[in-house]
N, CA and C atoms as a LAMMPS dump frame, in Angstrom:
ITEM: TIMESTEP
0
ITEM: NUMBER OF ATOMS
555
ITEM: BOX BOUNDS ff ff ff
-5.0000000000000000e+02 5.0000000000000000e+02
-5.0000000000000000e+02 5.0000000000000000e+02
-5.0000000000000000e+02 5.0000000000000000e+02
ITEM: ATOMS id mol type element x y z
1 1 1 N 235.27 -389.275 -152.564
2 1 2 C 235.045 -390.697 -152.575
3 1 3 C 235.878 -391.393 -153.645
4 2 1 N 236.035 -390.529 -154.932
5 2 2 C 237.083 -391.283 -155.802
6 2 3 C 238.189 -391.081 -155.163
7 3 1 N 238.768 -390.371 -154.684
8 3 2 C 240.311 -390.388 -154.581
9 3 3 C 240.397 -391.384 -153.374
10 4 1 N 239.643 -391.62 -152.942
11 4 2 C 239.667 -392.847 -151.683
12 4 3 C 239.87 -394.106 -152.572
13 5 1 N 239.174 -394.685 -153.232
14 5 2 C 238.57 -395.52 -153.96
15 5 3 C 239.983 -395.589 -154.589
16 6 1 N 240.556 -394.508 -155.551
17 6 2 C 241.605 -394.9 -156.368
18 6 3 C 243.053 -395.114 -155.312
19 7 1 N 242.984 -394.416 -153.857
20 7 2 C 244.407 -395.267 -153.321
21 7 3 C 244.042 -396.312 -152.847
22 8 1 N 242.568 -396.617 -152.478
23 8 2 C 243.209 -398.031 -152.362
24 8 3 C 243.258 -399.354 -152.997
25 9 1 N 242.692 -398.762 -154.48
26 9 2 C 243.077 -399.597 -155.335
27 9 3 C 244.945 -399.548 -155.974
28 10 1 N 245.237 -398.092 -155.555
29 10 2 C 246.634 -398.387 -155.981
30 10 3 C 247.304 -398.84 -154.744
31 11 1 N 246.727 -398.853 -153.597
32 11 2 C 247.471 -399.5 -152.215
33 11 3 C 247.54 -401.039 -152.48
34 12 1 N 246.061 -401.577 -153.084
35 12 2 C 246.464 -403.116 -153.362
36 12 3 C 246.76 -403.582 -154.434
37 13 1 N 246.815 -402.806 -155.723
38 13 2 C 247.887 -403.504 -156.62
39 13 3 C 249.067 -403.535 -156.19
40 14 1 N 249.845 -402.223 -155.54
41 14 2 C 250.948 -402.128 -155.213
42 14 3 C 251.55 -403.306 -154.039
43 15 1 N 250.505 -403.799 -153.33
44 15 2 C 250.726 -404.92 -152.252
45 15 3 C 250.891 -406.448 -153.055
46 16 1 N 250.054 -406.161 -154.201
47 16 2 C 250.137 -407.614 -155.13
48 16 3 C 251.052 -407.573 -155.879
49 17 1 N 251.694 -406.681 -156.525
50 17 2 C 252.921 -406.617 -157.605
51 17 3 C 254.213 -406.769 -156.709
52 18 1 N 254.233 -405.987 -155.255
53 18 2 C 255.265 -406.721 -154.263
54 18 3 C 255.122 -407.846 -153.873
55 19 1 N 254.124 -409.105 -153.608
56 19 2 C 254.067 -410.299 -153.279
57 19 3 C 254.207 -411.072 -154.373
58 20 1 N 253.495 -410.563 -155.444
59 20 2 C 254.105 -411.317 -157.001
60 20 3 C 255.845 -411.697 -157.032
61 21 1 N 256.033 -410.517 -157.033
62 21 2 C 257.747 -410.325 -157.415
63 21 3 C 258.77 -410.605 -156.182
64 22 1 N 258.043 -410.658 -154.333
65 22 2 C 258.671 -411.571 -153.739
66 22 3 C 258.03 -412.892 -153.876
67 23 1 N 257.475 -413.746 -154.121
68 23 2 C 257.163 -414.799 -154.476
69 23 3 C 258.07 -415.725 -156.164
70 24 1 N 258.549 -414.867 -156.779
71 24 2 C 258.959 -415.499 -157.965
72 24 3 C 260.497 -414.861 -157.634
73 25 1 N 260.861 -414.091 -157.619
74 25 2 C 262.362 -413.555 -157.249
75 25 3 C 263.456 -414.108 -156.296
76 26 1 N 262.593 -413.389 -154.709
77 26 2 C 263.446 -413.756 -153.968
78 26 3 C 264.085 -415.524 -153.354
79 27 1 N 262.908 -416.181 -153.714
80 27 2 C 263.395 -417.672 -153.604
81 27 3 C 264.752 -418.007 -154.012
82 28 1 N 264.33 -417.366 -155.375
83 28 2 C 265.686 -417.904 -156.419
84 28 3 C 266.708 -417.093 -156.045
85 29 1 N 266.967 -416.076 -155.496
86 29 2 C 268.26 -414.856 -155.099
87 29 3 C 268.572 -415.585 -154.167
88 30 1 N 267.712 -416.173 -152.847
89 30 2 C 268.17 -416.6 -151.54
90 30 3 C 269.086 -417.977 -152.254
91 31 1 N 268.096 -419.016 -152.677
92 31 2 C 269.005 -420.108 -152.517
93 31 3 C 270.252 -420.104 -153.432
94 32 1 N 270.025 -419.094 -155.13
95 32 2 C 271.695 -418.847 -155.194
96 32 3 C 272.539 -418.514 -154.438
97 33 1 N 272.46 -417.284 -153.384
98 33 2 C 273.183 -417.491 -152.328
99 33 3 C 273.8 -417.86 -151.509
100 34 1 N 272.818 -419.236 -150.982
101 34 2 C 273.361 -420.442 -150.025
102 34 3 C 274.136 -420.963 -150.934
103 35 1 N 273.911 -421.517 -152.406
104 35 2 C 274.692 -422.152 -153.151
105 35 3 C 276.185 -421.749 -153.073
106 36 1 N 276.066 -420.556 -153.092
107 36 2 C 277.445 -419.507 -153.582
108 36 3 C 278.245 -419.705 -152.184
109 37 1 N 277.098 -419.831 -151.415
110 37 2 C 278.197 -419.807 -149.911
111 37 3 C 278.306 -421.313 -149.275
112 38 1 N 277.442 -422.062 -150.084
113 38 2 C 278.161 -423.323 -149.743
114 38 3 C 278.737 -424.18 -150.152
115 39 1 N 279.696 -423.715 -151.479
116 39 2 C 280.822 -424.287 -152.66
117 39 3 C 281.957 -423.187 -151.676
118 40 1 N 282.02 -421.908 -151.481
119 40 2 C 283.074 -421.42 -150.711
120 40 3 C 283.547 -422.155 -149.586
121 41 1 N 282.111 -422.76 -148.929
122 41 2 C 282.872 -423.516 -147.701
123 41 3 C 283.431 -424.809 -147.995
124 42 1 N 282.781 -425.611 -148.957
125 42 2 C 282.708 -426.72 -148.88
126 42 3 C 283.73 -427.077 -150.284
127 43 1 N 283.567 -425.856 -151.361
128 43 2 C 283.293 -426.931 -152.49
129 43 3 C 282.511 -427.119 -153.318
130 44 1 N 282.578 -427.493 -154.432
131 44 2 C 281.342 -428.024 -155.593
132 44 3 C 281.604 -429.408 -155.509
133 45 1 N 280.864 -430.255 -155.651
134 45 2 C 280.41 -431.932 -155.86
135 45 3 C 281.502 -432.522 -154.681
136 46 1 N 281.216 -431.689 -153.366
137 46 2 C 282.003 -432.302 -152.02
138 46 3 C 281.057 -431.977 -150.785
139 47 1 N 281.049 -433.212 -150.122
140 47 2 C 280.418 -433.207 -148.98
141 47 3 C 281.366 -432.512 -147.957
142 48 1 N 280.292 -431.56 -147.009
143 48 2 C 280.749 -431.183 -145.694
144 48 3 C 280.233 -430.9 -144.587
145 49 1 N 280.659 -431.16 -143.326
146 49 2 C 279.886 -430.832 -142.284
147 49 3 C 280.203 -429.627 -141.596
148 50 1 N 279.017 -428.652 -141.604
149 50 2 C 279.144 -427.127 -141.011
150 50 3 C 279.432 -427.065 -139.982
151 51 1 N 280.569 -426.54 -139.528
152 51 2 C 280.423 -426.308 -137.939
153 51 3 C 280.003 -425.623 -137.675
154 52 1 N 279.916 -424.872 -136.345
155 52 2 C 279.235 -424.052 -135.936
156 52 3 C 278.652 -422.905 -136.302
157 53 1 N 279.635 -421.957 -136.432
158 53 2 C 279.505 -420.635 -136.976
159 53 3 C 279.064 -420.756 -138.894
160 54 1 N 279.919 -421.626 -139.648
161 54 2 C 279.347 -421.759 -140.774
162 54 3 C 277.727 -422.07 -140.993
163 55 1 N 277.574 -423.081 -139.874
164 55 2 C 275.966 -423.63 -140.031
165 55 3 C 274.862 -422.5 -139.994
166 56 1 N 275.086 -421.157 -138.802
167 56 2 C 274.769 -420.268 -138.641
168 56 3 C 274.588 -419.355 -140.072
169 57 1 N 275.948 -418.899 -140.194
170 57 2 C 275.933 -417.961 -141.269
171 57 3 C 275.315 -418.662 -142.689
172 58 1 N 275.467 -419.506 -143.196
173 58 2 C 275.325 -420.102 -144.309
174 58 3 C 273.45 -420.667 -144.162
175 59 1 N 273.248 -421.608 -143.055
176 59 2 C 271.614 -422.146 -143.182
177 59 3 C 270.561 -421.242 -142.041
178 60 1 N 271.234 -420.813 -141.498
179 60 2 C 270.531 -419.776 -140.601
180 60 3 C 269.858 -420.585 -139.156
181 61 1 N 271.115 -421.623 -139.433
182 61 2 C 270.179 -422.504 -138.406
183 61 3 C 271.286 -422.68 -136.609
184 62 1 N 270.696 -422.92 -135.672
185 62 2 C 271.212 -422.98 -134.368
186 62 3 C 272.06 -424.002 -134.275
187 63 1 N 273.337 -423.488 -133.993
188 63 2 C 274.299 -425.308 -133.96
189 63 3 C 273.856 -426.378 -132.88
190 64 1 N 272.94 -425.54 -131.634
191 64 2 C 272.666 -426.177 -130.995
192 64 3 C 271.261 -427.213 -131.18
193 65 1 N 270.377 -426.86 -132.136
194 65 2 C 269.426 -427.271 -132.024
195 65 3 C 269.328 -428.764 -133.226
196 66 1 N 270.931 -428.669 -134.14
197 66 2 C 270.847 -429.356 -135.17
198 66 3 C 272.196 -429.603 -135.845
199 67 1 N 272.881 -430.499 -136.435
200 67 2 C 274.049 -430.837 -137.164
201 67 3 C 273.76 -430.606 -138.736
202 68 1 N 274.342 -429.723 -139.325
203 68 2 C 273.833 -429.572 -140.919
204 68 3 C 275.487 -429.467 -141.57
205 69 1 N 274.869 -430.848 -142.884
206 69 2 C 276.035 -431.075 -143.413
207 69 3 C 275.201 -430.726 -145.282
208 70 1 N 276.265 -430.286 -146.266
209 70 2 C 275.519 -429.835 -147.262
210 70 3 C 276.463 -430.374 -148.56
211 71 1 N 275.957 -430.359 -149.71
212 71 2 C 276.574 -430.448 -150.554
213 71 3 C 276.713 -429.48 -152.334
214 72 1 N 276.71 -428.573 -152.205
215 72 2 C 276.511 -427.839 -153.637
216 72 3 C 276.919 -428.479 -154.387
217 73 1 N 276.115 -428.934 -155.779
218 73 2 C 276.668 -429.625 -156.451
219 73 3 C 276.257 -428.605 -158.497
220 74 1 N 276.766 -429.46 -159.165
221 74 2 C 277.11 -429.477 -160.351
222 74 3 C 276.97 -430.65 -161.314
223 75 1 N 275.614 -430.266 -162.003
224 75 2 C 275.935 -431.744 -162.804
225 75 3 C 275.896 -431.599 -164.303
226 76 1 N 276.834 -430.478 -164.602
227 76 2 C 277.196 -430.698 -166.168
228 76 3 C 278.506 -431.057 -166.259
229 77 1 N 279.104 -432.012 -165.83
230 77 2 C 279.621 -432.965 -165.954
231 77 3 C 279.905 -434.842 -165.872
232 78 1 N 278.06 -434.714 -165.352
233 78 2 C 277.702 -436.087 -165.057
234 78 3 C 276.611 -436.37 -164.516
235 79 1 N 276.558 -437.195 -163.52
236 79 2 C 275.347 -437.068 -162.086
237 79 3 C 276.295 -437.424 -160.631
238 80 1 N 275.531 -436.723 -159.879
239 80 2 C 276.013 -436.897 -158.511
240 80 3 C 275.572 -437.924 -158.004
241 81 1 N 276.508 -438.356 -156.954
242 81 2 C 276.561 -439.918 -156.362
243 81 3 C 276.637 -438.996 -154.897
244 82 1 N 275.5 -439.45 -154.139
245 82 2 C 275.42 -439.377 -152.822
246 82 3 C 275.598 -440.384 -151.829
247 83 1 N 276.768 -441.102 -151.146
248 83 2 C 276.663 -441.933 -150.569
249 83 3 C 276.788 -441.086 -148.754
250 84 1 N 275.335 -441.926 -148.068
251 84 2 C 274.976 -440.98 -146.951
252 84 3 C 275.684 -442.385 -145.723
253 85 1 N 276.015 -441.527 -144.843
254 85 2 C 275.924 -442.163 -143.337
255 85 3 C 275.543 -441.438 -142.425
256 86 1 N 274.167 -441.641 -141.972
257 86 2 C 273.754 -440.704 -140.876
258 86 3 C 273.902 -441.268 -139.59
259 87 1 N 273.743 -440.554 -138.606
260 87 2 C 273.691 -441.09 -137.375
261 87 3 C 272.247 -442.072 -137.256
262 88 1 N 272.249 -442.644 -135.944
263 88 2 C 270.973 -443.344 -135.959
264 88 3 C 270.268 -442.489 -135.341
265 89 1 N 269.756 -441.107 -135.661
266 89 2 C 268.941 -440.236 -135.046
267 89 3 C 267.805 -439.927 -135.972
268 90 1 N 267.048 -438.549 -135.465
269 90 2 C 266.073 -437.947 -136.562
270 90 3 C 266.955 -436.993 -137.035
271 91 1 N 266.4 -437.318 -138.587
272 91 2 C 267.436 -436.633 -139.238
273 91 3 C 266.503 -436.311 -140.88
274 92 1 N 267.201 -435.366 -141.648
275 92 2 C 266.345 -435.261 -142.661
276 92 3 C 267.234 -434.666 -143.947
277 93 1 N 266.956 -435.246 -145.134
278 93 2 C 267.99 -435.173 -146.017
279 93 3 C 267.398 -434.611 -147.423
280 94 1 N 267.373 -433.403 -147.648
281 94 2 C 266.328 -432.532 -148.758
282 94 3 C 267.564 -432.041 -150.027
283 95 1 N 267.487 -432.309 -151.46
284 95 2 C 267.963 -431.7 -152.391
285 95 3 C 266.618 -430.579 -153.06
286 96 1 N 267.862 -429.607 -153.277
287 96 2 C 267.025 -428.705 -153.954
288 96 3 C 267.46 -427.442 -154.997
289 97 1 N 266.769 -427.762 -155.822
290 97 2 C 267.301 -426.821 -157.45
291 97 3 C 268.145 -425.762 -157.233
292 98 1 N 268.353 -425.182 -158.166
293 98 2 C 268.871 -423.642 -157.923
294 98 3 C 268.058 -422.793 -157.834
295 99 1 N 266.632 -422.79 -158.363
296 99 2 C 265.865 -421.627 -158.349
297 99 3 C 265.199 -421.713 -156.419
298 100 1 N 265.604 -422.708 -155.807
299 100 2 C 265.05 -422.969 -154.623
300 100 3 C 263.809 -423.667 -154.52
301 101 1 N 263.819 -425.011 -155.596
302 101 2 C 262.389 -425.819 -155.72
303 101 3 C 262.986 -427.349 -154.623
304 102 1 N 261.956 -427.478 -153.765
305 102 2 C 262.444 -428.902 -153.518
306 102 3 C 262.317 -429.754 -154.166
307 103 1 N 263.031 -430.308 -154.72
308 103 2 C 263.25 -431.599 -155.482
309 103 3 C 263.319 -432.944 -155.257
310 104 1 N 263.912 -433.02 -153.789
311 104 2 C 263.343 -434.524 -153.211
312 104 3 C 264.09 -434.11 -151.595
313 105 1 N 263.212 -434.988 -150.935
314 105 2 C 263.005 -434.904 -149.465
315 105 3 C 262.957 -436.154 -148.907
316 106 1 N 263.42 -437.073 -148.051
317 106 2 C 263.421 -437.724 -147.17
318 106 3 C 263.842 -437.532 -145.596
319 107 1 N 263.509 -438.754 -144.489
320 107 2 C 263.839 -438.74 -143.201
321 107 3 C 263.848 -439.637 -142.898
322 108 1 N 264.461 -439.968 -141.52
323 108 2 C 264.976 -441.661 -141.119
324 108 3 C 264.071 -442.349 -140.758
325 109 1 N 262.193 -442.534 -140.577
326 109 2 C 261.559 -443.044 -141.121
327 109 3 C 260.833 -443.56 -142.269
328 110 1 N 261.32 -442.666 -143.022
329 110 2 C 260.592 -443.085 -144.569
330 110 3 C 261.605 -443.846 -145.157
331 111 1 N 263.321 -443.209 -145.046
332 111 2 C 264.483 -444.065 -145.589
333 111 3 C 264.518 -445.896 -144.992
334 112 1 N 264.001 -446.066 -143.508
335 112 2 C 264.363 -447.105 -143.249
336 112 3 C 265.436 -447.708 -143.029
337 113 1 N 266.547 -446.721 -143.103
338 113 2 C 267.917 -446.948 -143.152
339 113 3 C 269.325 -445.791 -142.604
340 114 1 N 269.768 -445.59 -142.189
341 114 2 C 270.21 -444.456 -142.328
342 114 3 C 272.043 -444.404 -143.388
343 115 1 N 272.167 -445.654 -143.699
344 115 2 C 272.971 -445.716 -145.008
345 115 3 C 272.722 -446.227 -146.436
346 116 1 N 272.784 -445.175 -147.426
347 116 2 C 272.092 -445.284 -148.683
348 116 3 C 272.756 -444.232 -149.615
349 117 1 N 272.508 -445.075 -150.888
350 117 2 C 273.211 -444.406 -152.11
351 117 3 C 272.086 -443.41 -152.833
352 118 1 N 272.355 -442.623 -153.329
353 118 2 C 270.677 -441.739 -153.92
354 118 3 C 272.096 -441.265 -155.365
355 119 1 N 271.183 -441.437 -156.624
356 119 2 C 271.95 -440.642 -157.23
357 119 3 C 271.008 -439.636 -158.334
358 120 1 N 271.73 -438.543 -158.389
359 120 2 C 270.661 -437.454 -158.574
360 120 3 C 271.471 -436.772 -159.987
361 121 1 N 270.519 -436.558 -161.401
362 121 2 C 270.675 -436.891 -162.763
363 121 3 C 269.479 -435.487 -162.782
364 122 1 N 269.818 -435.302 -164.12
365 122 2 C 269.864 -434.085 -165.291
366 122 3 C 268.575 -434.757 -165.599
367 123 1 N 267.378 -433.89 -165.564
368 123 2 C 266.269 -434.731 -166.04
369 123 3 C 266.089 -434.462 -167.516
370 124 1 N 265.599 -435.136 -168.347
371 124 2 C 266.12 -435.071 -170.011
372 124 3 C 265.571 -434.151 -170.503
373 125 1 N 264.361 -433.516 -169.764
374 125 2 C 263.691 -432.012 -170.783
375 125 3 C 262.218 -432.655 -171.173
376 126 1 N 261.495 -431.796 -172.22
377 126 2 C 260.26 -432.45 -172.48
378 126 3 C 260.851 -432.826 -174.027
379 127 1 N 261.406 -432.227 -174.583
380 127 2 C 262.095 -433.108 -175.97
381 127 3 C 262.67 -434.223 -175.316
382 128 1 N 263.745 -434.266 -174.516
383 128 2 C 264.215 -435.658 -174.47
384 128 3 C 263.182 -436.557 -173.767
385 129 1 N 261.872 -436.145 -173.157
386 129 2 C 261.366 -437.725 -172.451
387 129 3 C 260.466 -437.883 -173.769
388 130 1 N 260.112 -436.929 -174.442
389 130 2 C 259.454 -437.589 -176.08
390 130 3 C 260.201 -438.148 -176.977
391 131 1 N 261.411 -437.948 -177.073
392 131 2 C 262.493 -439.108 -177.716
393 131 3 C 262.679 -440.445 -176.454
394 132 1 N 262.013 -440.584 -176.248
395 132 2 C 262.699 -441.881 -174.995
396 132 3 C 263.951 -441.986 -173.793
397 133 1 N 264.447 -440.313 -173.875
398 133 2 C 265.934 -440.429 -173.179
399 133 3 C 264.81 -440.625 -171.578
400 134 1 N 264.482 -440.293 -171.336
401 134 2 C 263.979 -440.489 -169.539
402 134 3 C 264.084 -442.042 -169.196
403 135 1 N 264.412 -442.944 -169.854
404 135 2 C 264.713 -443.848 -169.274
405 135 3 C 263.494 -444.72 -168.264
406 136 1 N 264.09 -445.703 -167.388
407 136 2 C 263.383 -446.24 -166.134
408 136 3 C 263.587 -445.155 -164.806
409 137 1 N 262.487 -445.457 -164.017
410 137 2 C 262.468 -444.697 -162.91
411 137 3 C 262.687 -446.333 -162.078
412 138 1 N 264.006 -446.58 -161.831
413 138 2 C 264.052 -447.533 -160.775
414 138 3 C 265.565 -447.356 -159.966
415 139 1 N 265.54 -447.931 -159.291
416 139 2 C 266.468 -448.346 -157.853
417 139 3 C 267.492 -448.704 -158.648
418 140 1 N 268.87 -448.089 -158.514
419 140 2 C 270.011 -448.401 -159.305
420 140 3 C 270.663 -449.071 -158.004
421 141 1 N 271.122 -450.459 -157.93
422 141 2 C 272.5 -450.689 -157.38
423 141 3 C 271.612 -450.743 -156.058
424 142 1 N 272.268 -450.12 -155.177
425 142 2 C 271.608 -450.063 -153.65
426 142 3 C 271.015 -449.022 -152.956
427 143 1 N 270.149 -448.371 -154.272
428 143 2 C 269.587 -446.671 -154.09
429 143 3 C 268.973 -446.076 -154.969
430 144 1 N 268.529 -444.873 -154.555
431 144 2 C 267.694 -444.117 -155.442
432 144 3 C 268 -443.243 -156.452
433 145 1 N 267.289 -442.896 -157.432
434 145 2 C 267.832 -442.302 -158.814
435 145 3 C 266.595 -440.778 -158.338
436 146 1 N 267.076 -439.852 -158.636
437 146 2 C 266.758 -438.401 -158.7
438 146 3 C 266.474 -437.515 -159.51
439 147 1 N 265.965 -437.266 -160.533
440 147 2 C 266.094 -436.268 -161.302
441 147 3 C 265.74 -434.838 -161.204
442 148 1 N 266.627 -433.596 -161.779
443 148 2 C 266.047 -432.728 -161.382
444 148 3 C 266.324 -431.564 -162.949
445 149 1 N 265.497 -430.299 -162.578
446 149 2 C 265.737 -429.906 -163.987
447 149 3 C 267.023 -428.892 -164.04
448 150 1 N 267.298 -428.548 -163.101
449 150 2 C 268.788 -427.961 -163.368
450 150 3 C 269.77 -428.003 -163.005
451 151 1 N 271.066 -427.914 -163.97
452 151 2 C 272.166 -428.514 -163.051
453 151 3 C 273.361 -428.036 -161.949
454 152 1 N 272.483 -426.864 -161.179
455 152 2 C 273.368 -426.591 -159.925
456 152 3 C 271.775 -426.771 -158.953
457 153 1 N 272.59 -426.771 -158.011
458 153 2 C 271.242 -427.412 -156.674
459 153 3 C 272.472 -427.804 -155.097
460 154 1 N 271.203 -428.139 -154.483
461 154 2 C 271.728 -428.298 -153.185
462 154 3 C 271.652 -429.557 -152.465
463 155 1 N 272.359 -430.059 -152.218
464 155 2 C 271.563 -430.804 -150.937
465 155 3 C 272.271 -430.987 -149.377
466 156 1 N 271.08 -430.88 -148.831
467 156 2 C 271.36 -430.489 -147.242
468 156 3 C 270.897 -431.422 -146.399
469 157 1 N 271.819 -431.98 -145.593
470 157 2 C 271.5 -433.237 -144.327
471 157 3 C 271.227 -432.243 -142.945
472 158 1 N 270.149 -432.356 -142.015
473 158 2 C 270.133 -431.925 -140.688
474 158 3 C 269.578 -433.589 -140.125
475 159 1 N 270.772 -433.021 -138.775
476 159 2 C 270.502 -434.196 -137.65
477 159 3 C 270.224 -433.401 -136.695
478 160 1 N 269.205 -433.701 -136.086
479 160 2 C 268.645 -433.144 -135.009
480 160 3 C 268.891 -433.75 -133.372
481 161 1 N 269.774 -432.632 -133.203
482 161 2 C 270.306 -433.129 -131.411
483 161 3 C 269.553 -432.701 -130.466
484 162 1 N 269.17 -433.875 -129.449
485 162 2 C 268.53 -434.091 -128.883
486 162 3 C 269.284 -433.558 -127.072
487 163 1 N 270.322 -433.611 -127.18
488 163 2 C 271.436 -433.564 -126.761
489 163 3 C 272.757 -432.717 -127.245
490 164 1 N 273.245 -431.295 -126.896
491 164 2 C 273.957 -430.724 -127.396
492 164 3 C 275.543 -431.31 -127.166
493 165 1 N 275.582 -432.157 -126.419
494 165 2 C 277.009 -432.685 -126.183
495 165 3 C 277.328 -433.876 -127.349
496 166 1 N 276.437 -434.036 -128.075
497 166 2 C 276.072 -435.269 -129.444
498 166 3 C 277.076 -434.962 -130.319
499 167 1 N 276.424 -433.288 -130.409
500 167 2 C 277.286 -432.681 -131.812
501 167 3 C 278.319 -433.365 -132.166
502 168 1 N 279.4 -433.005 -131.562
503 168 2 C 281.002 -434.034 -132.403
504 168 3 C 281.07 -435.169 -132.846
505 169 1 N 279.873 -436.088 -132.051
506 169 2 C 280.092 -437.645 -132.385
507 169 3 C 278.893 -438.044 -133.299
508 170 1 N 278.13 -436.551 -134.003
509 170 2 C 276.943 -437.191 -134.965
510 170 3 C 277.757 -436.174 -136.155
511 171 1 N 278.776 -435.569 -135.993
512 171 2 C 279.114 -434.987 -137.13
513 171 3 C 280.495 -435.319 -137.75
514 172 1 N 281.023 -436.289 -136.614
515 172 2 C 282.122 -437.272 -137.275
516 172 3 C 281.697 -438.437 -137.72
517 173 1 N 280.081 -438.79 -137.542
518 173 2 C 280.008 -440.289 -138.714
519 173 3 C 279.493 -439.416 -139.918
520 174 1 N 278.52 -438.066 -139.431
521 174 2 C 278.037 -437.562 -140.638
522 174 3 C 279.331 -437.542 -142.434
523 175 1 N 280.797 -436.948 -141.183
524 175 2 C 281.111 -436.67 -142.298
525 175 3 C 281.8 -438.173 -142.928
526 176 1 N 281.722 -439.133 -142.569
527 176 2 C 281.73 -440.338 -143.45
528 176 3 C 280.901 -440.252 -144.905
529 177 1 N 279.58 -439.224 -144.821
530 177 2 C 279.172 -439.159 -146.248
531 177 3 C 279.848 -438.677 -147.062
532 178 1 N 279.628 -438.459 -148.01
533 178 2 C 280.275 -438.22 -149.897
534 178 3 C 279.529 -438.079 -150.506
535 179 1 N 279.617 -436.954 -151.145
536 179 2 C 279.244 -436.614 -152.976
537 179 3 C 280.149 -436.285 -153.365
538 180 1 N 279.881 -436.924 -155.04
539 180 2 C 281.281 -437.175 -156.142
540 180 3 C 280.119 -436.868 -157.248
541 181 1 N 280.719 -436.35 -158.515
542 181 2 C 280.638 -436.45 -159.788
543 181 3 C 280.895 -437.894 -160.22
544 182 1 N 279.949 -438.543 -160.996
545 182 2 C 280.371 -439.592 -162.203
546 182 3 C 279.628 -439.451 -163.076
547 183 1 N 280.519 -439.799 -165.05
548 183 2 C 279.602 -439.442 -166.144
549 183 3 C 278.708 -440.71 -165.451
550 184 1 N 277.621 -439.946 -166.325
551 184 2 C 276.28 -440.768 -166.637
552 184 3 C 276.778 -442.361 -167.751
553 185 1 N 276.473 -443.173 -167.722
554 185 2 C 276.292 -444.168 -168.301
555 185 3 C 275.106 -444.632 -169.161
């Protein structure tokens, strides 16, 4: 009866120390990854739209079921300036850290718009928002301000086709978007 008792207490620590350590690990391995593979395709602080086979290999996603345009970015040299043009479809536009935290999320009902500036900033730390650097949380210019806590991250546009013959003509306004580096002010 003990030796029962003791495997399966070592059967479920051993099940909890593997869900521990995929739960805190692998997030952060996967989305460095995508990062790593989507500055090869694209670039650092440059917008691009995946075609086919990239969209596949890189987001794991069906070219048919969706248009995904991404941006790896870098912001120890400033903040990123996202200027978006989406199609007038459903569509959904998520940045997210390096460790793989979402950091901000929108879609073409909540935006209200589907052209908009978002710009996404180095959040100051807990020393700097107790010295006063955190600033206002408001609407710069004609868009939204972002902060996040580290400075490589992602962000990823999917347009969702409704229609697979769409593709070319929702991923030639897509790529009208841009991300750029500018210092902070």
């Amino acid at each position: 009866m003990i030796r029962i008792i003791s495997w399966l207490l070592s059967a479920a620590l051993f099940a909890v120390v593997t869900h521990i350590a995929y739960v805190m690990f692998v997030p952060q391995f996967e989305m460095r990854q995508i990062i790593s593979d989507s500055a090869a395709a694209a670039g650092i602080n440059r917008f691009a739209v995946l075609d086919a086979g990239q969209q596949q290999l890189i987001l794991k996603e069906r070219a048919d079921a969706a248009v995904a345009g991404l941006c790896a970015y870098d912001l120890s040299d400033g903040m990123l300036v996202f200027d978006a043009d989406f199609p007038e479809a459903m569509w959904s536009f998520a940045i997210y850290s390096d460790s793989g935290k979402d950091t901000y999320a929108i879609n073409e009902a909540q935006a209200g718009t589907s052209r908009f500036r978002l710009t996404v900033k180095r959040s100051p730390g807990l020393l700097g928002m107790l010295w006063g650097e955190a600033g206002e949380a408001r609407a710069i210019d004609d868009g939204w301000t972002v902060t996040t806590p580290s400075d490589r991250g992602l962000a990823i546009v999917w347009v969702a086709l409704d229609d697979r013959n769409l593709r070319n003509s929702y991923a030639e306004m897509m790529k009208k978007s841009a991300c750029h580096i500018e210092p902070e002010s």
